[in-house]
matplotlib code that plots the C-alpha trace (Angstrom):
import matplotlib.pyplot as plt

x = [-34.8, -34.2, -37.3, -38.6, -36.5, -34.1, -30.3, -28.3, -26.9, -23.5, -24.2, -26.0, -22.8, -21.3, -23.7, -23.7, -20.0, -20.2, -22.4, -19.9, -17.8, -15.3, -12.6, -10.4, -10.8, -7.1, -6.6, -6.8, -10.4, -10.9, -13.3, -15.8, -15.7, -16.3, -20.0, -18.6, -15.3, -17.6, -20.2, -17.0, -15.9, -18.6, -18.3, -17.1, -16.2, -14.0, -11.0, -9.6, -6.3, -4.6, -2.1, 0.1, -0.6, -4.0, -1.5, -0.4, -3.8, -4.9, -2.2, -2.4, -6.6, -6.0, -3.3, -6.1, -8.1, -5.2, -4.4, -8.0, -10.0, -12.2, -12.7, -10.1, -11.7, -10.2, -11.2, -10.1, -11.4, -12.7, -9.7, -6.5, -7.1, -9.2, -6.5, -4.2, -5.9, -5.7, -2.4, -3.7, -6.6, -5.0, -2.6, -5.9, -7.7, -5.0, -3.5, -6.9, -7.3, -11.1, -10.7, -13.4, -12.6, -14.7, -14.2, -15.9, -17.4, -18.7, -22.9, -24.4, -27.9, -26.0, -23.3, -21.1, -17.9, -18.3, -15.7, -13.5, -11.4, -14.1, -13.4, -15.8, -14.3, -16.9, -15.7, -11.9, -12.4, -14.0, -11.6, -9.8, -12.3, -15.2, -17.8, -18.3, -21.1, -21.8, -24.2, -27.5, -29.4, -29.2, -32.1, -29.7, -26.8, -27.3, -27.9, -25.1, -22.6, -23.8, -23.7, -19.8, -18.5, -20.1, -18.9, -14.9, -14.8, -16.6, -14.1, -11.6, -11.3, -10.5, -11.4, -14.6, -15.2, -18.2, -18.4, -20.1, -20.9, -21.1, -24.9, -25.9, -23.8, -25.7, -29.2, -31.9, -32.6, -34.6, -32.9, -31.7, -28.0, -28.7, -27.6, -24.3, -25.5, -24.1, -23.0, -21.3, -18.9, -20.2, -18.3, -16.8, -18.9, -18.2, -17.9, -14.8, -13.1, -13.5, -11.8, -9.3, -8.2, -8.3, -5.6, -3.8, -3.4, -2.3, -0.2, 3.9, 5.1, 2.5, 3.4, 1.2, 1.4, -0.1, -0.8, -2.0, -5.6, -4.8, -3.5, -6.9, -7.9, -8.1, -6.8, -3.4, -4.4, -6.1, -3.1, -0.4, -2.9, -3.3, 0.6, 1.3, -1.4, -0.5, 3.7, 3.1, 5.9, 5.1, 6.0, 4.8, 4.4, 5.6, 1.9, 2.0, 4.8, 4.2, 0.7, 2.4, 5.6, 8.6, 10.8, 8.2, 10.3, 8.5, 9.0, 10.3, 11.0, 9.3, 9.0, 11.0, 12.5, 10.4, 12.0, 15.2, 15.7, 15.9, 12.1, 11.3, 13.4, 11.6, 8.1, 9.2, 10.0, 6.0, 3.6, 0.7, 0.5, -2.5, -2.5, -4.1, -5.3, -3.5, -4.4, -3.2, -1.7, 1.0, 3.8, 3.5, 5.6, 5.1, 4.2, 1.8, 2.5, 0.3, 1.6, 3.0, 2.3, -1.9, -2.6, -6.0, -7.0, -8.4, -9.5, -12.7, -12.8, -13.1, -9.7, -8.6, -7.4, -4.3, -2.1, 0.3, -2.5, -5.5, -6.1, -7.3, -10.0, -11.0, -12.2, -14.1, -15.3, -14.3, -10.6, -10.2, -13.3, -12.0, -8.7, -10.8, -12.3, -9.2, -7.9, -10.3, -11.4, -7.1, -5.5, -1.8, 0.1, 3.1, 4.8, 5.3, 8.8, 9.8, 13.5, 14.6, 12.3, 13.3, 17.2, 16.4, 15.8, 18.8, 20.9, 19.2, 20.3, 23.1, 23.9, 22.1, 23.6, 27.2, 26.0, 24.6, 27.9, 29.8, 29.4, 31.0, 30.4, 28.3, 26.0, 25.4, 21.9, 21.7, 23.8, 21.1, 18.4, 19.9, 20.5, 17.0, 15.6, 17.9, 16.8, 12.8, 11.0, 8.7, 5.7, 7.5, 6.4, 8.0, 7.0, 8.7, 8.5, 9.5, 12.4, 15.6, 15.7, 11.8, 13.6, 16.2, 13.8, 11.1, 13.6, 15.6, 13.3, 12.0, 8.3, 6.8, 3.5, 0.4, 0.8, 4.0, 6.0, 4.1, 5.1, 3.1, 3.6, 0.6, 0.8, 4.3, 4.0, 6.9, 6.2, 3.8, 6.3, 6.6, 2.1, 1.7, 4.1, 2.3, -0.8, 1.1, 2.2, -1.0, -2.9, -0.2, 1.2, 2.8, 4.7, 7.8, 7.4, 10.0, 9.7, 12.3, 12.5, 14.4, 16.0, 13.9, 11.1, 11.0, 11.4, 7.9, 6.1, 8.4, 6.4, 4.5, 7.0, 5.9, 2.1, 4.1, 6.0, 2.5, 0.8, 3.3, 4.2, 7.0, 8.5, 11.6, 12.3, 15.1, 16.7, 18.2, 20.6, 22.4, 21.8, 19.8, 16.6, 17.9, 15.7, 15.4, 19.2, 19.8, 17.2, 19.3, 22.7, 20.8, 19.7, 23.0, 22.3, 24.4, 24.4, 22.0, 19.0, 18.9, 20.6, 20.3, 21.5, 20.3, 19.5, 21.6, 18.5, 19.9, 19.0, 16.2, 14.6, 15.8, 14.0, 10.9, 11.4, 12.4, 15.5, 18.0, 20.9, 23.9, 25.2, 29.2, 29.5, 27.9, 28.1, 27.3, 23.8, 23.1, 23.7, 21.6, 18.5, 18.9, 18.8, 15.7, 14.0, 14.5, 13.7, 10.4, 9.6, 10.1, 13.8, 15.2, 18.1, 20.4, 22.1, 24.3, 23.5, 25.9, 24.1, 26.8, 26.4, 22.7, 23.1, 26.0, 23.9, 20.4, 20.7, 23.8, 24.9, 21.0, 20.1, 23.2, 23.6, 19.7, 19.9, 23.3, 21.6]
y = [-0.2, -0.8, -0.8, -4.4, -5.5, -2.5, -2.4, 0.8, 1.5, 0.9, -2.9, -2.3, -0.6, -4.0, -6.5, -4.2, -4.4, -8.3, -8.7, -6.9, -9.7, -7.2, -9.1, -7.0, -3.2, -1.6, 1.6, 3.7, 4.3, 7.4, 8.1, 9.0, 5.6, 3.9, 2.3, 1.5, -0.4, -1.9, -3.1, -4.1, -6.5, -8.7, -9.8, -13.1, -12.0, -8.8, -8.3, -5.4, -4.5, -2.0, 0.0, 2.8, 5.7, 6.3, 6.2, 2.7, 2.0, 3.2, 2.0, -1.6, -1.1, 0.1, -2.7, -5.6, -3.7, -3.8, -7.4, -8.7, -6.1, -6.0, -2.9, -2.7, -1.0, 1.3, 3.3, 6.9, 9.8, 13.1, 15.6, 14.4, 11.0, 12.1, 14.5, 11.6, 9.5, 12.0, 11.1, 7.1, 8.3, 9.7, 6.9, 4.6, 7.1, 7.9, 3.8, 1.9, 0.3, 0.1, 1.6, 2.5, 5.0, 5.4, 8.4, 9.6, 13.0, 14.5, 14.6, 16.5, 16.9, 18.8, 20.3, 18.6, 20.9, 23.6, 23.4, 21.7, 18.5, 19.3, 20.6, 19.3, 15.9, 15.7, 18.3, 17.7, 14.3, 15.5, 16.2, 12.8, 10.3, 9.0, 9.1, 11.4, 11.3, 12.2, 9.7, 11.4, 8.5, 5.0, 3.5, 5.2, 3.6, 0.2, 2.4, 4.4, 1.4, -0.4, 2.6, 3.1, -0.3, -0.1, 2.9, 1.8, -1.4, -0.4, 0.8, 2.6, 1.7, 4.0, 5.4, 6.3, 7.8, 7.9, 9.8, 8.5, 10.7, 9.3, 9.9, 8.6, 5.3, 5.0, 5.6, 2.5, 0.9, -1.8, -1.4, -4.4, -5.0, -4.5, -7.5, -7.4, -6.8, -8.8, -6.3, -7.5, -5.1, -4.0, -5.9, -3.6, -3.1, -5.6, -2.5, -0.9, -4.6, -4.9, -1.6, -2.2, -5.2, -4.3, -1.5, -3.9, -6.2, -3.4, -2.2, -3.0, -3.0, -3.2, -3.0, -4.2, -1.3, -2.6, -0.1, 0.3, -0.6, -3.7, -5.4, -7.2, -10.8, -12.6, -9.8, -10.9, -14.3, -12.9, -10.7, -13.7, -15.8, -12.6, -12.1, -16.4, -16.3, -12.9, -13.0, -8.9, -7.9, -5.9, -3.4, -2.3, 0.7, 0.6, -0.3, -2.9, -4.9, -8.8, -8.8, -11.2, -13.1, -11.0, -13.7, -14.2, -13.7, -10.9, -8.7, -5.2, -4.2, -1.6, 2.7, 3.1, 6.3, 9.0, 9.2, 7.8, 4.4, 1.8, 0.3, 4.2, 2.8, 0.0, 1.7, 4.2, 2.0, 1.0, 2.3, 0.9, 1.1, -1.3, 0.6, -1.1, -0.1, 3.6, 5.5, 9.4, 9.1, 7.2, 8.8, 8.3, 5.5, 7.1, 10.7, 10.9, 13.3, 14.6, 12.0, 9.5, 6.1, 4.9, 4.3, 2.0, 2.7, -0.3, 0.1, 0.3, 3.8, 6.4, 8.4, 11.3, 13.5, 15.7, 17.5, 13.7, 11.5, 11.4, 7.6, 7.2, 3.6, 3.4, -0.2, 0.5, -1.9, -5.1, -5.3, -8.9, -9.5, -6.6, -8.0, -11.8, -10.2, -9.1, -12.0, -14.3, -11.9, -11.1, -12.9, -12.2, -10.4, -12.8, -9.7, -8.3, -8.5, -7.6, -8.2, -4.6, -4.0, -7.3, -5.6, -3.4, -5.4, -7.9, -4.7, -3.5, -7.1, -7.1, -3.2, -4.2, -7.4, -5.9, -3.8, -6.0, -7.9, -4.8, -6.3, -3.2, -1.9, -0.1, -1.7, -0.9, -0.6, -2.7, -5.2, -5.0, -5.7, -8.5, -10.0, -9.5, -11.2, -14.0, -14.5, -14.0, -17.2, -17.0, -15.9, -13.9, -10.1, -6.7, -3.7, -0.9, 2.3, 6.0, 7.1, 6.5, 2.5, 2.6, 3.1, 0.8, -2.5, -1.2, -1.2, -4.4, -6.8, -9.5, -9.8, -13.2, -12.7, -9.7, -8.1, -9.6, -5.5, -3.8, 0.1, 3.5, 5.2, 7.3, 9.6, 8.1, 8.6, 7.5, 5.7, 2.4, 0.0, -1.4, -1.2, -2.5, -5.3, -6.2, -6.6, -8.7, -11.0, -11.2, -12.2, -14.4, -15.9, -18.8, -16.4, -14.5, -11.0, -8.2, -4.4, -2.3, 1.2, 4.2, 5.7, 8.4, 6.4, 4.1, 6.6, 7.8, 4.7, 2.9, 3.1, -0.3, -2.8, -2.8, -3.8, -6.6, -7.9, -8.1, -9.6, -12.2, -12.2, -13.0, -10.5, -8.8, -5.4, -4.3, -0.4, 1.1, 3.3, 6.5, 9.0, 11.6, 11.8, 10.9, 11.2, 15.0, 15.1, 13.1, 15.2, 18.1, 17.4, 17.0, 20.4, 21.8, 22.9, 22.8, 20.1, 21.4, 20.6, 17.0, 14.9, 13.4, 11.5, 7.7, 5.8, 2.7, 0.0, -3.0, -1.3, -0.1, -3.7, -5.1, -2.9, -3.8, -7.3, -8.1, -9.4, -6.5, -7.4, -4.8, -5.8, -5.4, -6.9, -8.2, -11.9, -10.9, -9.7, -12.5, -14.7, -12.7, -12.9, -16.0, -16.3, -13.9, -15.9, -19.0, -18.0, -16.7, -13.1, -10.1, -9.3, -5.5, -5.5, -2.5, -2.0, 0.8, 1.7, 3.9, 5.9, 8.1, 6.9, 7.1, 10.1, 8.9, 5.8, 6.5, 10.4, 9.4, 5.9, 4.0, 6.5, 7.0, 3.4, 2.8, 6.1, 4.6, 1.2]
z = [33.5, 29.7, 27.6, 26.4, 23.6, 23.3, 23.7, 23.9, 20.5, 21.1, 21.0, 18.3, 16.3, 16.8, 15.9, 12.7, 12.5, 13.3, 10.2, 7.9, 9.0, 10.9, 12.7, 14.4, 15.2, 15.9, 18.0, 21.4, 23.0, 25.2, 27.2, 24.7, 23.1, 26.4, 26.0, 22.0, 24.5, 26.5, 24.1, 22.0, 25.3, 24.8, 20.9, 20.5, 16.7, 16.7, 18.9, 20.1, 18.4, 21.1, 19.7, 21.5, 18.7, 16.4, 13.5, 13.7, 14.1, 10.9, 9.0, 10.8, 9.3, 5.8, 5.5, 6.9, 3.4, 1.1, 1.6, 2.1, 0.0, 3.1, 5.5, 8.1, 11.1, 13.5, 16.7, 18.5, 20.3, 19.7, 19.6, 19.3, 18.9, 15.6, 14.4, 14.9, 12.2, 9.5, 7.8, 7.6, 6.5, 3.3, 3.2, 2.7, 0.6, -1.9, -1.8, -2.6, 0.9, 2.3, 5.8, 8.4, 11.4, 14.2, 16.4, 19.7, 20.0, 23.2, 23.8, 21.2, 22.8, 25.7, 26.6, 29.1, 29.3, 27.1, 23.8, 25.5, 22.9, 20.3, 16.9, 13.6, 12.8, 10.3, 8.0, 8.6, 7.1, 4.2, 2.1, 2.7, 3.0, 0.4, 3.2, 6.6, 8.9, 12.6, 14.3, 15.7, 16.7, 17.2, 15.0, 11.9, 12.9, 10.9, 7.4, 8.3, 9.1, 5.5, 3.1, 4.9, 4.5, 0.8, -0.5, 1.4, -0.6, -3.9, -6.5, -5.8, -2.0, 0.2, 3.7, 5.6, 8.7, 11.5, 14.4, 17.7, 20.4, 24.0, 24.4, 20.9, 22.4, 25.3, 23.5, 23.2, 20.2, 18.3, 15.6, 13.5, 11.3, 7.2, 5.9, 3.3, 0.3, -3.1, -5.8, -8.8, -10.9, -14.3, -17.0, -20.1, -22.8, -25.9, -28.7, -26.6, -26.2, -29.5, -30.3, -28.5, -30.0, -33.3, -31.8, -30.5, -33.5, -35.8, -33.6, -34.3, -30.8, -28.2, -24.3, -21.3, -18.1, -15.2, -12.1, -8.7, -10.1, -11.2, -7.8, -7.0, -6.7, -10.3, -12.2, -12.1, -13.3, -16.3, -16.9, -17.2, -19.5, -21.9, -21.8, -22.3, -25.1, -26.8, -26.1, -25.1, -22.6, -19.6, -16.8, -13.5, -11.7, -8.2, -6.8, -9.3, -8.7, -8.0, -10.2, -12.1, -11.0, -12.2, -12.9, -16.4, -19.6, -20.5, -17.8, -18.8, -15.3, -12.7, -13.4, -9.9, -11.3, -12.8, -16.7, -18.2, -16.5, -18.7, -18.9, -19.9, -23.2, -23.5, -23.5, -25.7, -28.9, -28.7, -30.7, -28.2, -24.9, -22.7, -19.5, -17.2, -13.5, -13.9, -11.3, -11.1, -7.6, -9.0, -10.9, -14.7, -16.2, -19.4, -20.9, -24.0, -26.5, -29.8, -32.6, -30.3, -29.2, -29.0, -25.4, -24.5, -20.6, -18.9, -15.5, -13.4, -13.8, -17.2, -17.3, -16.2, -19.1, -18.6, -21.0, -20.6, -20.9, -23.2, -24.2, -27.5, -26.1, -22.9, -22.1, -18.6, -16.4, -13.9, -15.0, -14.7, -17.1, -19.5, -20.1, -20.2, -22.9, -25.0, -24.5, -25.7, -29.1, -29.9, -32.5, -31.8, -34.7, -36.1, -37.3, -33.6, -32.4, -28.8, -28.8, -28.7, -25.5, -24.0, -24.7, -21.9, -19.3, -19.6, -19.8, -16.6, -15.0, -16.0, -14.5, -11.3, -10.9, -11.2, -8.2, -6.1, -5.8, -3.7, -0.1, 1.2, 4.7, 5.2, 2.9, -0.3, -1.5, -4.3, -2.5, 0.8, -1.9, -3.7, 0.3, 1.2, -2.0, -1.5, 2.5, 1.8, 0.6, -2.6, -0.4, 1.8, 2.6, 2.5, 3.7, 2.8, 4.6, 2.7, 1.6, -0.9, -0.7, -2.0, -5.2, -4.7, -4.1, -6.4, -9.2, -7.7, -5.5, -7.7, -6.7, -7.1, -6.2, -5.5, -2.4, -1.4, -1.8, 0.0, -0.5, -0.7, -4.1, -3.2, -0.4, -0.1, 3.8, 6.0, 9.4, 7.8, 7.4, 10.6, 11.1, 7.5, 8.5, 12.2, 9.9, 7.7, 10.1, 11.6, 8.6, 7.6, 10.2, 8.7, 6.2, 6.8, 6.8, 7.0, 8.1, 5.7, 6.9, 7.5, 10.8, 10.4, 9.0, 12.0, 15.0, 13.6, 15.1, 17.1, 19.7, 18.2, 18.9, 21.7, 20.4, 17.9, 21.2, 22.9, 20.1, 19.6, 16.3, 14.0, 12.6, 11.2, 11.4, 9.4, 10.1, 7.3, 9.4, 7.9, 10.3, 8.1, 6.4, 3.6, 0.6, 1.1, 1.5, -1.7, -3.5, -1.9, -3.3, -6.5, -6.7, -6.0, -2.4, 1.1, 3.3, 5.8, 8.6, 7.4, 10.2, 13.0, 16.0, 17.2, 20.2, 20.6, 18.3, 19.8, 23.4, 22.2, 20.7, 23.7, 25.9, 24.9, 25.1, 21.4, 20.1, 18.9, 16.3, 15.4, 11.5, 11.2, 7.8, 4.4, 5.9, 8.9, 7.6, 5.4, 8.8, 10.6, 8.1, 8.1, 11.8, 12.3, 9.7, 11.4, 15.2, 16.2, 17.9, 17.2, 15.7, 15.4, 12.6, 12.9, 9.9, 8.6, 5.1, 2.3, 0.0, -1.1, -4.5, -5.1, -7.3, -9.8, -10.0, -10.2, -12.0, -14.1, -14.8, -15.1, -17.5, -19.5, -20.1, -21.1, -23.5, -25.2, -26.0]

ax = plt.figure().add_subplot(projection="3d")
ax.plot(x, y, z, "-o")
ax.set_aspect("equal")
plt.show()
């Protein structure tokens, strides 16, 4: 008989997880999580999220954080099912998305069955994770469960892990929730906005970079009242894109490509460059050099100084209020003229939109990008998946608004885009939302439509089909290698959609994928698009021609 007042710790772990405000928890329970399952049955505040791989779990969590900036939550076993959550783990980690994991472990008080499943979780997530910690005993788990979800969602976000074994589960507790504490970010200190300003307004040229760091709530607001009130152009980083609505007059474009491509031209005829939200796990959209242009770092965090970067004012603190603060000391320079830079970017239009107007068959990727734009509403959502077309849509796909392109320019990890998208559709389910991935990319989690078909959402999931993995072969070519070990065969996608009880479409044409976009977009459920992509031309285009005709103007 249970002691007066106690209940086993298990329930416990979700009344704690109930007062985070935790809404769903995604993933595959084994039998180590079974008291945690059972405890989980009875919350009339969290649902259980069952997906058909640990993966798509984490990804379907640390997309719930990216959109919401709250901790997505997700669950596996000891083992496997641990291992399993490694490669989300980094994918939250490296990306900025709070995540939580909880994994099972057998008893640690006794031994049950020897070694048998058990390895030390603990110290594999080290290395990828900002917190790690085994739970050994009950009345520690409400501590434990606060300082995770604080450390996930302070900045930068990223992942956190606890392990539960079975007989720490099952202990007895009196223990009580820790309330959510309120924690306000430190606002930049007045001395480095002021030195930044007086940068800017004796600068000639000055360019606005926004990053990964600066796609949170209100910062993008701030951003397009200091670019309307100062006339600064900008450009985004691939993270970036949709902070402020690309369709602004001064837009520069996105870094897509790593050097050469026509918004490198435009950053390089500024003298100052207000970099804000750069984070190192994104590729550089400029290199510093001794003599060159002045660089002021914005973000929540002090930089990290390599041989490219070394900012000469750092203005650290709640991005948002830091670029508030700019904005409300700066007195915009009447001598500043942007036309050159602005040059750029009609001359990448104008390339681009020659492009997208080849409706050959198989489709052409800038073509398939213009399409896609044209068929997703203002608010729609993307998620991208890995590989070549990344660049394609990063460098083509007008964003309108934060979070609406949602791709990994961090671990760059192939098989999210059709989690990230389930999420999407979830959270939003009165917005169109679109799954853009690979062959390859795709086969890695396929397994899920089956969860989407379950879960009943709406949802597009669009195949980029050219029978190879076919970044790396690109990248191949490139190097001057042979054609080899990069290609595959496919099942028959249609079938396959089918099969599990979604709607499978086979593209034949340029109109006949416009129609179909159109259809999917227009009928509910689940919709599998199979369509036949040519990328014979990536290389000519985005190594030869894009940086050719940006070096020439």
């Amino acid at each position: 008989m249970a002691e007066a007042g106690k209940r086993k710790a298990s329930d416990l772990f979700i009344e704690c997880l109930e007062a985070e405000g935790c809404e769903y928890i995604f993933g595959v329970p084994g039998e180590e999580n079974l008291d945690f399952l059972d405890s989980l049955s009875r919350s009339d505040k969290i649902k259980l999220i069952l997906t058909r791989h640990e993966q798509g779990a984490g990804f379907m969590a640390a997309t719930y954080g990216r959109h919401t900036g709250k901790t997505g939550v997700c669950i596996a076993t000891l083992g496997p099912g641990a291992t399993n959550f490694v490669t989300a783990a980094a994918y939250a980690q490296l990306g900025g998305m709070p995540m939580m994991m909880i994994t099972g472990q057998k008893p640690i008080k006794k031994s049950k069955q020897g070694r048998f499943q058990i390895l030390d979780v603990v110290a594999m997530m080290g290395p990828i994770t900002k917190y790690t910690h085994q739970l050994a005993a009950g009345d520690n788990i409400p501590s434990r469960v606060r300082e995770a979800y604080r450390l996930a969602e302070e900045e930068k976000p990223g992942a956190v892990h606890l392990e539960f074994p079975e007989d720490i589960a099952e202990e007895k507790t009196d223990a009580q929730p820790i309330p959510r504490s309120t924690a306000r970010r430190p606002s930049a200190e007045p001395k480095a906005v002021r030195q930044a300003v007086e940068m800017i307004e004796k600068a000639k040229a000055p360019v606005l970079v926004i990053g990964a760091g600066a796609n949170r709530k209100m910062t993008g607001r701030m951003l397009e009242q200091f670019v309307e009130k100062t006339g600064i152009p900008f450009l985004t980083t691939q993270m970036g894109k949709g902070v402020i609505d690309e369709r602004h007059p001064k837009f520069l474009g996105c870094a897509a490509l790593s050097a050469g491509d026509f918004v490198h031209r435009a950053v390089e005829d500024s003298d100052c460059i207000i970099n804000v939200g750069h984070d190192v796990i994104e590729k550089p959209p400029f290199f510093m050099k001794a003599g060159g242009a002045k660089v002021i770092h914005v973000s929540n965090r002090t930089a990290e100084v390599d041989p490219v970067y070394f900012p000469q004012v750092e203005v650290i603190g709640d991005i948002a209020n830091a670029i508030w603060q700019i904005k409300e000391d700066i007195s915009p320079n009447r001598s500043w003229s942007f036309d050159h830079m602005l040059a750029y970017h009609a001359a990448e239009l104008e390339h681009t939109g020659k492009l997208a107007k080849d409706a050959r068959f198989p489709i052409f990727p800038p073509h398939l990008v213009q399409q896609v734009r044209d068929a997703m509403p203002h608010d729609g959502i993307i998620c991208l998946d890995n590989g070549v077309y990344k660049i394609w849509f990063a460098r083509g796909y007008t964003a309108y608004l934060p979070n609406t392109v949602l791709l990994d320019n961090a671990l760059a990890t192939m098989g999210a885009g059709l989690p990230s998208a389930m999420m999407s559709a979830m959270l939003y389910p009165e917005r169109k939302v679109m799954a853009i991935c690979g062959d390859g990319g795709f086969m890695m989690n396929d397994q899920e439509m089956e969860t989407a078909v379950r879960l009943g959402l709406n949802l597009t999931v669009l195949i980029l089909r050219d029978d190879a993995y076919g970044m790396i072969r690109w990248k191949q070519a490139n190097m001057g290698f042979a054609d080899f070990g990069l290609t595959y065969g496919n099942p028959d996608f249609v079938k396959f959609a089918e099969s599990f009880g979604a709607t499978g479409h086979r593209i034949t044409s340029s109109d006949h994928l416009r129609e179909t976009l159109r259809h999917c977009n227009e009928t509910p459920g689940v919709h599998l698009i199979d369509c036949p992509v040519d990328y014979s031309e990536n290389d000519r285009i985005l190594n030869k021609d894009i940086k050719e005709l940006s070096k020439a103007l």
